[in-house]
LOTOR-329478 format. One record per residue: x, y, z of N, C-alpha, C in turn; residue number from 1. Coordinates in Angstrom, 3 decimals. Last residue first. Example, Ala and Ser with C-alpha at 12.3 -4.5 7.8 and 13.67 -1.06 7.14 Angstrom:
BEGIN
12.850, -2.250, 7.080, 13.670, -1.060, 7.140, 12.900, 0.030, 7.870, 2
13.190, -5.690, 7.800, 12.300, -4.500, 7.800, 13.200, -3.300, 7.800, 1
***
This chain:
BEGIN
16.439, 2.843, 10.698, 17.703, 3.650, 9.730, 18.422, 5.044, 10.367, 238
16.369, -0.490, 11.167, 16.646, 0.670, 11.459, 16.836, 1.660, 11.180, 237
14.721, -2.616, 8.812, 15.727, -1.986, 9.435, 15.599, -0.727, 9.847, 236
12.026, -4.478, 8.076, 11.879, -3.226, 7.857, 13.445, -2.731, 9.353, 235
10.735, -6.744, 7.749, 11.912, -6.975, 7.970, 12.406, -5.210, 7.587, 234
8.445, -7.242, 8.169, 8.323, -6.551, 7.128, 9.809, -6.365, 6.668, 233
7.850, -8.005, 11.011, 7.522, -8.653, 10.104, 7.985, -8.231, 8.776, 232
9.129, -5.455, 12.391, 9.961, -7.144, 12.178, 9.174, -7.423, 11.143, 231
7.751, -3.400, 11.473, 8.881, -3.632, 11.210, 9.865, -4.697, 11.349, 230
5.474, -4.438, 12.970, 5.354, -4.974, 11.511, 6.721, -4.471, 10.985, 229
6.377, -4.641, 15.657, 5.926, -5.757, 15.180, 6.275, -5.908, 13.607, 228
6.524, -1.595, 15.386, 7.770, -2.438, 16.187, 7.566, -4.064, 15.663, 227
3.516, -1.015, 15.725, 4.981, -0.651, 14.416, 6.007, -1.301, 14.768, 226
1.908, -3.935, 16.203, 2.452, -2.641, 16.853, 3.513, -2.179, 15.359, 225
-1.207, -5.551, 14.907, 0.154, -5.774, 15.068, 0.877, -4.203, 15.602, 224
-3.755, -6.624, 16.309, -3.597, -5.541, 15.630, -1.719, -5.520, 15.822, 223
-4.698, -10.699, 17.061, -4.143, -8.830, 17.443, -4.050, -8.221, 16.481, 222
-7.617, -12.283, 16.700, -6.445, -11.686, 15.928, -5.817, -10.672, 17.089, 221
-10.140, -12.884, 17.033, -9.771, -13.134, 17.896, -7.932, -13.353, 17.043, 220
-12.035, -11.447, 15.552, -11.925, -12.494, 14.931, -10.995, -13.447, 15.653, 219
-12.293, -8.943, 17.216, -13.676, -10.096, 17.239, -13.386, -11.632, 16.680, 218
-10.106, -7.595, 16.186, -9.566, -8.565, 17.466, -11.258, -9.320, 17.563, 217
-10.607, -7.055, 13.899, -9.513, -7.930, 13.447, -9.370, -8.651, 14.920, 216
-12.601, -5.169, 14.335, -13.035, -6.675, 13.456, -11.745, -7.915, 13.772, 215
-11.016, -3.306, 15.664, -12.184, -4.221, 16.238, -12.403, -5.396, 15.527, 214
-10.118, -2.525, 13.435, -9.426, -3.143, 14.391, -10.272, -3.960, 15.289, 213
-11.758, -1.366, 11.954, -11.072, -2.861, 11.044, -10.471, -3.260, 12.261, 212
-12.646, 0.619, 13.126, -13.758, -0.108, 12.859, -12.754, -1.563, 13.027, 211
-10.620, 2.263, 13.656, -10.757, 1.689, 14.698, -11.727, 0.749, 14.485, 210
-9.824, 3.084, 10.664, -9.319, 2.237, 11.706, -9.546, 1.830, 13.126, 209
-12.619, 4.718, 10.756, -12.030, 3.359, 9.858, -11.335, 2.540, 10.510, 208
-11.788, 7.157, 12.470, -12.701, 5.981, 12.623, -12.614, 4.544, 11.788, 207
-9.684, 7.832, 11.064, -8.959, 7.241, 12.441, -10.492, 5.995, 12.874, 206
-10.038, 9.426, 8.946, -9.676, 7.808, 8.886, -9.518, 7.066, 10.108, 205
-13.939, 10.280, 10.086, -12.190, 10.062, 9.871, -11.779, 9.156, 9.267, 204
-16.093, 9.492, 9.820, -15.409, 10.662, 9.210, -14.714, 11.425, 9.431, 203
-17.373, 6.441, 7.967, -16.361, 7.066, 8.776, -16.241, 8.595, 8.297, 202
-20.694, 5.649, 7.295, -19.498, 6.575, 7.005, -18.414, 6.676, 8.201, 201
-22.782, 3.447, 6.458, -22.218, 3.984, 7.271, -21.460, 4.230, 7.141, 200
-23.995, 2.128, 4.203, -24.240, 3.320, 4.438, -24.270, 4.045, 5.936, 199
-22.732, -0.801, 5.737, -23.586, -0.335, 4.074, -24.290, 0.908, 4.631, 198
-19.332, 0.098, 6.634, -21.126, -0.698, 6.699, -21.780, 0.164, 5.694, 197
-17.572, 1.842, 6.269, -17.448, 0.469, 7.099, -18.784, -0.347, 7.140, 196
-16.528, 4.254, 3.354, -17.642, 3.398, 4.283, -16.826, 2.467, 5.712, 195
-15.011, 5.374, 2.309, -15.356, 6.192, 3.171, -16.427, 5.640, 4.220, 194
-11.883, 4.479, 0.713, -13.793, 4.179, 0.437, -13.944, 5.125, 1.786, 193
-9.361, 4.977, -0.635, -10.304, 3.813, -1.194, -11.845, 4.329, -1.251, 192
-8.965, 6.798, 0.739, -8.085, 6.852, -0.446, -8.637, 6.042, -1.630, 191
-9.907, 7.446, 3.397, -10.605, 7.843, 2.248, -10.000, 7.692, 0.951, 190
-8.857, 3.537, 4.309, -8.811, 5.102, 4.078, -9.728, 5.687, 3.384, 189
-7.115, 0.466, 5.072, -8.312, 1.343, 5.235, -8.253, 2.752, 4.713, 188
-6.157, -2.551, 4.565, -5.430, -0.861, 4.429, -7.132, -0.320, 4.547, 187
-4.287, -5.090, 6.121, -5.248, -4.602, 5.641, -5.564, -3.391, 5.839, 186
-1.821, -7.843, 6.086, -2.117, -6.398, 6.485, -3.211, -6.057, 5.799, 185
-1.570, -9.977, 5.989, -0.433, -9.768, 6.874, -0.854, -8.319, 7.417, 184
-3.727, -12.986, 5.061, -3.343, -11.325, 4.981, -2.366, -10.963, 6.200, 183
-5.072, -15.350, 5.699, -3.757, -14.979, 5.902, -3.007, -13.570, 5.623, 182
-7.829, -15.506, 5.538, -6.921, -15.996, 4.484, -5.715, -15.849, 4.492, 181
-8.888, -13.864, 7.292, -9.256, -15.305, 7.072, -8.356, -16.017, 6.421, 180
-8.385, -11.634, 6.139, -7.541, -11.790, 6.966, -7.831, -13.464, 7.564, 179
-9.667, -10.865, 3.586, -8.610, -11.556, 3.442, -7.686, -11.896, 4.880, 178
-12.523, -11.227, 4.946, -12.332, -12.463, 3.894, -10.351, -12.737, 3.638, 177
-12.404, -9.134, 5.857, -12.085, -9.604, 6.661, -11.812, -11.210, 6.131, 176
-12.201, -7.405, 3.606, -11.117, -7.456, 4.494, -11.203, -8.388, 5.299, 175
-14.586, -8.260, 2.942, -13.535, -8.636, 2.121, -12.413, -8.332, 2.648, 174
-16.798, -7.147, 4.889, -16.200, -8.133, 4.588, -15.270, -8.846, 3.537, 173
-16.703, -3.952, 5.420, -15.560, -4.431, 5.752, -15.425, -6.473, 5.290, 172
-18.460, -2.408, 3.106, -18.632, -2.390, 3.955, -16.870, -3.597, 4.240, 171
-17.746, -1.183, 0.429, -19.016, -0.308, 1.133, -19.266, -1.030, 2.748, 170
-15.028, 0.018, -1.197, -15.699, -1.041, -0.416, -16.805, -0.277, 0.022, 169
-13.767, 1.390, -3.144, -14.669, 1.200, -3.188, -15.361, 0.255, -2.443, 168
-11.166, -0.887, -2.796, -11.439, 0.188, -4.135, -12.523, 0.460, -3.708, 167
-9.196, -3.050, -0.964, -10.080, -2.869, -2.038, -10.970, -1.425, -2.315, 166
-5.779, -4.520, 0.069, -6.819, -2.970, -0.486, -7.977, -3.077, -1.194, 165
-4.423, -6.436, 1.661, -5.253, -6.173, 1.306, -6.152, -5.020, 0.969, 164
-0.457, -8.426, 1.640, -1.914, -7.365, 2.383, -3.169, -7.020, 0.957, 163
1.093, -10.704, 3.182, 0.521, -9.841, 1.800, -0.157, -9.119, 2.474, 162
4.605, -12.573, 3.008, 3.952, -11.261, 3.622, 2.693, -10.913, 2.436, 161
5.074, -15.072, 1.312, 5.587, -13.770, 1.494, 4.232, -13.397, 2.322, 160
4.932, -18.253, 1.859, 5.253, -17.673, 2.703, 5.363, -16.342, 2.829, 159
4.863, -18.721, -2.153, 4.011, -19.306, -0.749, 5.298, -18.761, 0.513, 158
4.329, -15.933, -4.122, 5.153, -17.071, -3.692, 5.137, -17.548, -1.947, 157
0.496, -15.480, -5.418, 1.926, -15.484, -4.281, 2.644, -16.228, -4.254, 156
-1.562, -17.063, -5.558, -0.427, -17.371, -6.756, 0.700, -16.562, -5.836, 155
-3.547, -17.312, -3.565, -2.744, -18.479, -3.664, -1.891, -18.185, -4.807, 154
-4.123, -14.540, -3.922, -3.771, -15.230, -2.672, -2.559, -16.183, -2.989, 153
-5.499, -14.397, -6.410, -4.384, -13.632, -6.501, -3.701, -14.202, -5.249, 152
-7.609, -16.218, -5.720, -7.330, -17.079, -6.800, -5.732, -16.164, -6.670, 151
-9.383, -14.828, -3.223, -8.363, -16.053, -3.327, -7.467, -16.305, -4.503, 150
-10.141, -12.637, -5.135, -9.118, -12.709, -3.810, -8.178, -13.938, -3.307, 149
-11.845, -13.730, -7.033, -10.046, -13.132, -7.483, -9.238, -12.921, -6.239, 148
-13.695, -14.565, -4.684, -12.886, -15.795, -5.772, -11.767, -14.903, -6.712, 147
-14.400, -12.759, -3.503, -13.695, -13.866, -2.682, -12.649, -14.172, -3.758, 146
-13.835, -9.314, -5.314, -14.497, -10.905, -4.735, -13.845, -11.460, -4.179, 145
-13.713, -6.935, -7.162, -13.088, -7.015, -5.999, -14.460, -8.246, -5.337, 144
-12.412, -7.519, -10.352, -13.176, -7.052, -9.393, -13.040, -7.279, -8.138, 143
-9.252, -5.959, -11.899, -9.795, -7.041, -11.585, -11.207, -6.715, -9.863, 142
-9.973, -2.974, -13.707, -9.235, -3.259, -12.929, -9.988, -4.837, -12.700, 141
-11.798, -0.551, -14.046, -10.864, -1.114, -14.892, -10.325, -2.549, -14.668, 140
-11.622, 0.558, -10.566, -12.274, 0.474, -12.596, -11.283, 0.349, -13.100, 139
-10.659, -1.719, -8.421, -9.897, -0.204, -8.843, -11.158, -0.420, -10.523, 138
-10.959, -3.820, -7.048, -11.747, -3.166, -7.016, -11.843, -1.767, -7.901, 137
-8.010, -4.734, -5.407, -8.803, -5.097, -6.213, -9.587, -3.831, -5.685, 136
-4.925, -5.441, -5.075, -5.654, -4.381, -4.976, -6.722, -4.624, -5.582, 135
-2.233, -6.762, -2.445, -3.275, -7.193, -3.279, -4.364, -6.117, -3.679, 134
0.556, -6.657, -2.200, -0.120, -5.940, -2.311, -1.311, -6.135, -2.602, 133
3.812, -8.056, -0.551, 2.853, -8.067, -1.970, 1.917, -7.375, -1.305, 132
6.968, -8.508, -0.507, 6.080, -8.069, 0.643, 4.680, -7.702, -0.951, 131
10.005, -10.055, -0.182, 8.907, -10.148, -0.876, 7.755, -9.533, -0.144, 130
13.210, -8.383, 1.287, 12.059, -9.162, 1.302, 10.569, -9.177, 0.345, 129
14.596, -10.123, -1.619, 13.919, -10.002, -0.143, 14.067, -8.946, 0.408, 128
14.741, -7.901, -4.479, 15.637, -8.394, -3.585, 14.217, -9.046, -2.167, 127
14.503, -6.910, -7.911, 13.713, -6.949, -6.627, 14.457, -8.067, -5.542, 126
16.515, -7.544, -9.439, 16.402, -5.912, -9.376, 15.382, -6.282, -8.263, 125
17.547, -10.506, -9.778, 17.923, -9.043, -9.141, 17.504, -7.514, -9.009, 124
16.003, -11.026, -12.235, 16.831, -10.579, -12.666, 17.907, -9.681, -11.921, 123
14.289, -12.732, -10.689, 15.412, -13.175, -11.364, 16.414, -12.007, -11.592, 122
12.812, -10.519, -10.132, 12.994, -10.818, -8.972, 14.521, -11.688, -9.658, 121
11.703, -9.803, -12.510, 12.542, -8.742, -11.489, 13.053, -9.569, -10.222, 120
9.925, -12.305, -12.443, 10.791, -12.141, -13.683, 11.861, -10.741, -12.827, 119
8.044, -11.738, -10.682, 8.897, -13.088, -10.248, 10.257, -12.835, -11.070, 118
6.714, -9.831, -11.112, 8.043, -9.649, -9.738, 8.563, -10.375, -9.764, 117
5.860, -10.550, -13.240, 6.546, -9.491, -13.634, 7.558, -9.319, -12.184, 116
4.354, -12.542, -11.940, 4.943, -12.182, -12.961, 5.864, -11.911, -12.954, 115
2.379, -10.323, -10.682, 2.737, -12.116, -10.066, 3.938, -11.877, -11.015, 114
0.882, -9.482, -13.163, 1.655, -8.552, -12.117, 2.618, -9.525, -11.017, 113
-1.197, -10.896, -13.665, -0.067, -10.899, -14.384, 1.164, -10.665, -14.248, 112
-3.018, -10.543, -12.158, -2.373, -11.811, -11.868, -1.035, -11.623, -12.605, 111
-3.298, -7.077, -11.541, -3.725, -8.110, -11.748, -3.189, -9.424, -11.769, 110
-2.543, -5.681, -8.845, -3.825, -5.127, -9.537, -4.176, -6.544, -10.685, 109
-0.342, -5.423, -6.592, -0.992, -6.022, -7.680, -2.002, -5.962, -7.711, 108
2.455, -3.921, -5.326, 0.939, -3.482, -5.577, 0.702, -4.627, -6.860, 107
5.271, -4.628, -3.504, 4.818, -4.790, -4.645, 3.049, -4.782, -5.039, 106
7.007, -2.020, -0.944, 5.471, -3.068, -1.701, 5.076, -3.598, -2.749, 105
10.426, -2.243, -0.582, 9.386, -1.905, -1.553, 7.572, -3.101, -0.893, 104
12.268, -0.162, 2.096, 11.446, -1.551, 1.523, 10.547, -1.881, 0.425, 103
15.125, 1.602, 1.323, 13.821, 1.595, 1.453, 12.597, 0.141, 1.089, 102
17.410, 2.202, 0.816, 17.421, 1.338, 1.992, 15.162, 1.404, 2.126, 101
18.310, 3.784, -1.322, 17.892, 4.427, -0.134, 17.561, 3.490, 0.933, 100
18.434, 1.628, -2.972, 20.023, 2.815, -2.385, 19.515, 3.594, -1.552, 99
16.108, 0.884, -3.178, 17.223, -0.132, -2.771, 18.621, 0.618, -2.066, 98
14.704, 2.533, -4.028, 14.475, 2.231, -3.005, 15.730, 1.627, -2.663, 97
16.242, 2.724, -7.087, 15.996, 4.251, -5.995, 15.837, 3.414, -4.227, 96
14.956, 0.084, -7.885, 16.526, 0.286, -7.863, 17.185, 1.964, -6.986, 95
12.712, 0.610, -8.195, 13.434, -0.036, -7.702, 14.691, -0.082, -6.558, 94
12.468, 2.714, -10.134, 11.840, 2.795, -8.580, 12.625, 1.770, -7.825, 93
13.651, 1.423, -12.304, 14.277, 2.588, -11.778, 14.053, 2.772, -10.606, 92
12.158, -1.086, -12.543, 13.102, -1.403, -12.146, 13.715, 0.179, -11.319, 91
9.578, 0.488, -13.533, 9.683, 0.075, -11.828, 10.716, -0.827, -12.107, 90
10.362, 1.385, -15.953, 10.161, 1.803, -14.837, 10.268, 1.625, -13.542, 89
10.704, -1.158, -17.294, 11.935, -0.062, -16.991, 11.755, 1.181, -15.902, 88
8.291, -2.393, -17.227, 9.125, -2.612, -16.375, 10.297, -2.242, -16.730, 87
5.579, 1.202, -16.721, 6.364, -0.156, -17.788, 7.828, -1.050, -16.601, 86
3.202, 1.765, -15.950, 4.073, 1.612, -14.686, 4.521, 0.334, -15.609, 85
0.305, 4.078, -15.855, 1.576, 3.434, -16.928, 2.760, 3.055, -15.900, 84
-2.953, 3.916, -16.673, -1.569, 3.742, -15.204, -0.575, 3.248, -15.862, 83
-5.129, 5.500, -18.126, -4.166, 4.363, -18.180, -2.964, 4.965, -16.940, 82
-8.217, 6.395, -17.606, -7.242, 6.892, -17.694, -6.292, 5.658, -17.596, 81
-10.982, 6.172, -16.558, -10.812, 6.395, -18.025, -9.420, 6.912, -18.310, 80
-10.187, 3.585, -14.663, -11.414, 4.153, -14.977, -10.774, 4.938, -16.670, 79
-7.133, 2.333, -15.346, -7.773, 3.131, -14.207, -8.830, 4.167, -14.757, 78
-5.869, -0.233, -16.820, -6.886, 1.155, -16.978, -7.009, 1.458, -15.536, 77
-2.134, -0.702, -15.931, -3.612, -0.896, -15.915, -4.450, 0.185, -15.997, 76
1.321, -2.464, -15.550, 0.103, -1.367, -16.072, -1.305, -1.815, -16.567, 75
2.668, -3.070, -13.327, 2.354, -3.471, -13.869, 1.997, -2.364, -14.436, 74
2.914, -3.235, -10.109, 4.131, -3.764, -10.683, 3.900, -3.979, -11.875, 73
4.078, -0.119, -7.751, 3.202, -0.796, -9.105, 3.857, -1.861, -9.812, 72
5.370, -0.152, -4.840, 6.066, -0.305, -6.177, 5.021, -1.028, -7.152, 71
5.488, 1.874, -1.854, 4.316, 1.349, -2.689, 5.363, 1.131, -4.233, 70
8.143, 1.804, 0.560, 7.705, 2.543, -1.013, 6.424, 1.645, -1.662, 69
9.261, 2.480, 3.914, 8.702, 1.716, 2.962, 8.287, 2.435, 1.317, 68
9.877, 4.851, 5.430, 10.219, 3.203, 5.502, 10.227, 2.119, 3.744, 67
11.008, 8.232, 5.566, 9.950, 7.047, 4.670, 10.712, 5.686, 4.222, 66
12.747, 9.678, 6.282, 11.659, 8.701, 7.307, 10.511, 8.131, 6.423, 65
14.253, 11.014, 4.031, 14.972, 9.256, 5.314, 13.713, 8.726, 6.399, 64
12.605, 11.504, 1.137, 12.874, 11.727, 2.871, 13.189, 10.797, 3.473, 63
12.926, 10.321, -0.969, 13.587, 11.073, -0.704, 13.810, 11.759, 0.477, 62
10.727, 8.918, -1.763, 11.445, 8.377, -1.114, 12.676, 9.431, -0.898, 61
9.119, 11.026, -3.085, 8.865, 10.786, -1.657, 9.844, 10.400, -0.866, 60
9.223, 11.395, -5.444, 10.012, 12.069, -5.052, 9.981, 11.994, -3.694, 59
8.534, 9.469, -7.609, 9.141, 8.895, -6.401, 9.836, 9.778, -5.536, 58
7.300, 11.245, -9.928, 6.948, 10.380, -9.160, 7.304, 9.389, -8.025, 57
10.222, 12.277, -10.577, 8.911, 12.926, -9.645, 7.890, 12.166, -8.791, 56
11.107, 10.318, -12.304, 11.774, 11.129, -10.880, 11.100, 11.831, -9.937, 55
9.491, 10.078, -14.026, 9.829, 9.050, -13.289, 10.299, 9.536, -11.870, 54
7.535, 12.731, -14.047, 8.053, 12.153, -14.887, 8.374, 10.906, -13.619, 53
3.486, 13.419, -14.450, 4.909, 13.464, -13.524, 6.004, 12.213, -14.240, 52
0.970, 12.815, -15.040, 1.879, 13.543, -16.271, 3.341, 13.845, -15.851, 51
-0.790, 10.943, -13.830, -0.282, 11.977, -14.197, 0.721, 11.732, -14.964, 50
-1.931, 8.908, -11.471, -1.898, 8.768, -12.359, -1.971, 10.271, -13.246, 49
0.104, 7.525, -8.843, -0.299, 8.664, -9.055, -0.372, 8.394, -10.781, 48
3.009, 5.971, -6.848, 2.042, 5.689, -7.917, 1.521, 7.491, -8.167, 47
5.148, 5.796, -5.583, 5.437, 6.069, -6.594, 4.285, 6.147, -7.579, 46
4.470, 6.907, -1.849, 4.105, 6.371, -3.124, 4.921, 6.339, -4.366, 45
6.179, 5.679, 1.408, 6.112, 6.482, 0.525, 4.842, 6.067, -1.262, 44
4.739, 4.854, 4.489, 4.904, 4.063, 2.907, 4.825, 5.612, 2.052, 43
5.706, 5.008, 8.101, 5.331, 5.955, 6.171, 5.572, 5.279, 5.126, 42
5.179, 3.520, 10.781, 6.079, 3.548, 9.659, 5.044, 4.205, 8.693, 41
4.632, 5.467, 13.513, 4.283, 4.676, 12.656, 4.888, 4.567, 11.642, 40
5.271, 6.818, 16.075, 6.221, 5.894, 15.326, 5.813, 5.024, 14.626, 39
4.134, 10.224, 16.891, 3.847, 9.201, 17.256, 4.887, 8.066, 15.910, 38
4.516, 12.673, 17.079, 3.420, 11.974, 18.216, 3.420, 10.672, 18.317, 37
6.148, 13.737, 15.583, 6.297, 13.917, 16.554, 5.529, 13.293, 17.481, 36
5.416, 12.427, 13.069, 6.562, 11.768, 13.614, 7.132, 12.504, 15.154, 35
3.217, 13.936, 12.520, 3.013, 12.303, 11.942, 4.318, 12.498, 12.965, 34
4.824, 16.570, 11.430, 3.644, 16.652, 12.635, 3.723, 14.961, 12.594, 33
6.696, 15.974, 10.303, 6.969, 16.517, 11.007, 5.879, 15.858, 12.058, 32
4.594, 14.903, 7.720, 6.074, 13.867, 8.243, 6.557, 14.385, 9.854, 31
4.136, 17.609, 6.676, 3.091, 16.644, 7.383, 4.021, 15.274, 8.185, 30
6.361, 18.513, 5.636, 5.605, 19.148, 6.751, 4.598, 18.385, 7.702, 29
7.011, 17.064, 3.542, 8.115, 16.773, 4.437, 7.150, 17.559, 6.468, 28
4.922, 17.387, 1.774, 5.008, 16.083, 2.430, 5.767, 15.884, 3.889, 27
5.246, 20.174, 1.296, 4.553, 19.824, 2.328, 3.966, 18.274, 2.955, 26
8.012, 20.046, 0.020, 8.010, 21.049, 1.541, 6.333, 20.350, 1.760, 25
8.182, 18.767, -2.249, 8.171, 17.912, -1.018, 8.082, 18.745, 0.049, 24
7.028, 18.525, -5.603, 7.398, 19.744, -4.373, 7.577, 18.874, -3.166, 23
5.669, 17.403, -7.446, 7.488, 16.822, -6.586, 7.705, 18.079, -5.950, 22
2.241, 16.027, -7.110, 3.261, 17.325, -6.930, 4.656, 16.759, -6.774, 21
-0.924, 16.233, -7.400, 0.103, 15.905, -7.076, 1.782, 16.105, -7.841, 20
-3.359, 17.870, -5.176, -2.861, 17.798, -7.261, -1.593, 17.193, -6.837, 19
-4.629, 18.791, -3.549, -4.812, 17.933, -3.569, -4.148, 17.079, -4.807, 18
-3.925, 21.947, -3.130, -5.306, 22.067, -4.098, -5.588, 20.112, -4.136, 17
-1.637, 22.374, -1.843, -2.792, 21.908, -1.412, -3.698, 22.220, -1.929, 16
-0.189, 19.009, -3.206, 0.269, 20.396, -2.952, -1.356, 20.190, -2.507, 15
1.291, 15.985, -2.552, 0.328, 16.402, -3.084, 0.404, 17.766, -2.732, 14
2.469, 12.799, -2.002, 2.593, 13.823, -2.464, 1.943, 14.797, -2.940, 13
0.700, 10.225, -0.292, 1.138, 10.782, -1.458, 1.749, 11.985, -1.727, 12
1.365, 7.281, 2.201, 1.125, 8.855, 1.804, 1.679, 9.118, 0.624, 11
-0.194, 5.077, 4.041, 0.249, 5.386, 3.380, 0.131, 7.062, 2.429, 10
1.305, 4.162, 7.908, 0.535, 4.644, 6.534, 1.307, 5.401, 4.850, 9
1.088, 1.708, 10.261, 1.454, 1.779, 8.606, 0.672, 2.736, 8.216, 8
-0.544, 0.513, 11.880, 1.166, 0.763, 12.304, 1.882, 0.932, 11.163, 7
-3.426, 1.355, 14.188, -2.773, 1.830, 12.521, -1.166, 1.420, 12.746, 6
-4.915, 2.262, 16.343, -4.344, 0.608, 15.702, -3.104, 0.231, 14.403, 5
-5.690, 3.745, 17.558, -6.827, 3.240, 17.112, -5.860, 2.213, 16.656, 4
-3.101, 5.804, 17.338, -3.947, 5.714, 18.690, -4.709, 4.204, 18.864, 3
-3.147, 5.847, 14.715, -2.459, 5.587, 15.211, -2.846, 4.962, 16.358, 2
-5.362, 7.701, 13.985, -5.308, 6.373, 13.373, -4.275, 5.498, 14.078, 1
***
């Protein structure tokens, strides 16, 4: 994925039945292999919808080569299960990234979520840089269209950094709807969808990413370098 374009990924915690886990020997294992070949920045997760306590669920940021942190900024159904991410919570996540020097993502799932960073954001507990998330498509969840794409777009505070996830895509134009639109970044994986065209499969992620990259230079875009989106992302040395 790397190779192909990728200058960001994102990773969960997970033992290997796929179950997720605060064991870190095999996050920290896969980090090994990922950081000998090659210098892509690692978005740690705090998300995961379980029974893990607060501390667990961020047990990622706990390795010094994880740049960045995915930070829910809200709570939402997820198909038949609730995502609980209250704001005592993600102040704690917060406030973890911050002493670890770790950049947060703010993930929005719905408008409301706008919000809730602006209100953390008063209160200090979310600091520059502003880096947003846009997620549509998730059940439950706001659908994944032009018109919530735009409508979550424009409520951003005008100049932050955003990017683009959708849930279930079956083929790439809503990514490319948000890079039309100024998207800073757009996420591909089996985490979401497995497609790039209506019943065409990647089967890799590395194919995915080489699909969206192509799209992104047809549109006559570059694919940004890790060196790039750690400026953009204002993502320090560590």
């Amino acid at each position: 994925s790397y190779k192909n374009g990728a200058s960001l990924v994102h990773l969960h915690v997970r033992d290997n039945h796929g179950r997720p886990t605060e064991d870190l020997k095999e996050f920290a294992r896969t980090l090994d292999l990922i950081k000998k070949d090659c210098d892509i920045i690692v978005q740690g997760s705090t998300g995961g919808v379980s029974d893990l306590s607060l501390e667990d669920r961020c047990v990622s940021l706990n390795d010094d080569r994880v740049e960045m942190g995915s930070l829910n900024m809200g709570s939402v159904n997820l198909g038949e299960n609730e995502y609980i991410n209250k704001l005592s919570d993600i102040r704690f996540w917060a406030r973890r990234m911050e002493k670890r020097g770790i950049v947060p993502e703010l993930e929005i799932f719905e408008p409301g979520m706008i919000n809730n960073a602006l209100l953390l954001a008063e209160e200090g507990v979310l600091k520059p840089p502003f880096i947003f998330g846009i997620c549509n498509g998730f059940k439950g969840t706001l659908q994944a269209n032009t018109r919530n794409l735009q409508f979550l777009a424009d409520s951003i505070p005008y100049g932050a950094p955003w990017g683009y996830v959708q849930h279930g895509m079956k083929d790439l134009s809503l990514l490319a709807a948000a890079i039309a639109m100024g998207a800073s970044a757009v996420r591909v994986g089996f985490e979401d969808s497995v497609y790039y065209a209506p019943e065409k499969v990647g089967k890799t992620n590395a194919v995915l990413v080489e699909k969206v990259a192509a799209l992104i230079r047809d549109m006559g875009l570059e694919v940004a370098t890790a060196s790039e989106s750690r400026e953009l992302f204002r993502i320090k040395s560590r």
